[in-house]
N, C-alpha and C positions, 0 to 999 in steps of 0.2 A: 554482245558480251559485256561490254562496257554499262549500259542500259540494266544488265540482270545484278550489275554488284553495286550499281548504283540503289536499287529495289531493293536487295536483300538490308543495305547497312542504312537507307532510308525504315525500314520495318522495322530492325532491330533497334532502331533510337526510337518511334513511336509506339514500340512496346514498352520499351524502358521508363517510358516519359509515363505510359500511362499505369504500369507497376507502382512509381514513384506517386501519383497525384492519387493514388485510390490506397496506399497506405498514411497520407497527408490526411485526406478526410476520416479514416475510421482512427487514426493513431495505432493501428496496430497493426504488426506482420497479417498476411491474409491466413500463415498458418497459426494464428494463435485464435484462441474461443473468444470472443465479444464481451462476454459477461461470464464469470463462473456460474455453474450450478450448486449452491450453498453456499457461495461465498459471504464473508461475513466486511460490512467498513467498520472500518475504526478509524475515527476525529480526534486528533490530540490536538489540544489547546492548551501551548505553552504559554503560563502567565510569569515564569520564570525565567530572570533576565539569562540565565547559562543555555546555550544551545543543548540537549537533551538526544540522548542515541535510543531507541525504544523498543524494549524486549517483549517477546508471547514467551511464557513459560508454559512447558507442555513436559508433565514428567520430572520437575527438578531441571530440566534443562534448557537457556536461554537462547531463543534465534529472536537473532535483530532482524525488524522490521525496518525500519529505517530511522531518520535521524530530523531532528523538529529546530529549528534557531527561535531563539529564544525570542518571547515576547510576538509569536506570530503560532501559527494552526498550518497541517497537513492532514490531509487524509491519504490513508493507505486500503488494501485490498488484501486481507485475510485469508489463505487458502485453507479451506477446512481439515484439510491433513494439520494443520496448529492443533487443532480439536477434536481428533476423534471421538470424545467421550461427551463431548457438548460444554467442557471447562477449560476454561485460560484464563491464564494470570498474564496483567499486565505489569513492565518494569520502567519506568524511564529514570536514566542514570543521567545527571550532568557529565558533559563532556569538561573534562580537567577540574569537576568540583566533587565536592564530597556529599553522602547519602544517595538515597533514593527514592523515587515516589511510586509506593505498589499499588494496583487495584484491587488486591485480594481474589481469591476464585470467582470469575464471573460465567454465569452459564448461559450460552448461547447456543445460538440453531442457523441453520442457512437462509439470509438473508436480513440477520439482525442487524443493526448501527450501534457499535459500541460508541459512546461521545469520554474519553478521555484526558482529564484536567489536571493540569500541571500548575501546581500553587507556588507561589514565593516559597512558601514552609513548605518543603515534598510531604511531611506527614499530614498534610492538611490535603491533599490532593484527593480528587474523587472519580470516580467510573459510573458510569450508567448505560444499563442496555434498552435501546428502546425497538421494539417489535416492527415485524415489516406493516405499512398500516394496508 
């Protein structure tokens, strides 16, 4: 009897152990997808000493993506529901400063690399989309 709960809580820590090292390797829940289907990256490359919070505009309406410290680059993963129509606008706002840097309407497709640039002058800032090759 002693021997069968020794087995059981010996199994359940070598499952747990191996749950834990096979989410280590892929970085991801086993229930989540690998890669999207149309997902889109987006590269911000803040050259802008204020750390930067970064909006998709879809509709007039802003969802942050995430947020960039200043004078350093992240990339993010784009879920194509931002895009239904194949257009988003980008926003990166200083965090506690004034203006902002837009990309204006960029039109994209599943699997594109948006690369967007945060300038010292936010009007100076640029977007570019480059094709999957």
């Amino acid at each position: 009897m002693q021997r069968m709960g020794m087995f059981v809580v010996g199994l359940a820590g070598l499952l747990s152990f191996s749950a834990c090292s096979s989410m280590q390797r892929t970085g991801q829940a086993s229930g989540e997808v690998a890669s999207a289907v149309g997902a889109v990256s987006l590269h911000v490359v803040n050259d802008n000493y204020n750390d930067v919070d970064v909006y998709a505009v879809r509709n007039g309406q802003r969802i942050r993506v995430g947020s960039v410290t200043g004078n350093s680059s992240q990339t993010f993963t784009l879920n194509p529901s931002l895009f239904p129509t194949n257009d988003v606008s980008l926003v990166a706002v200083p965090i506690g400063g004034f203006g902002a840097a837009s990309s204006g309407r960029l039109s994209v497709s599943g699997g594109d690399q948006i690369e967007f640039r945060v300038m010292p002058v936010l009007n100076q800032s640029t977007a570019i989309v480059v094709p999957p090759r």
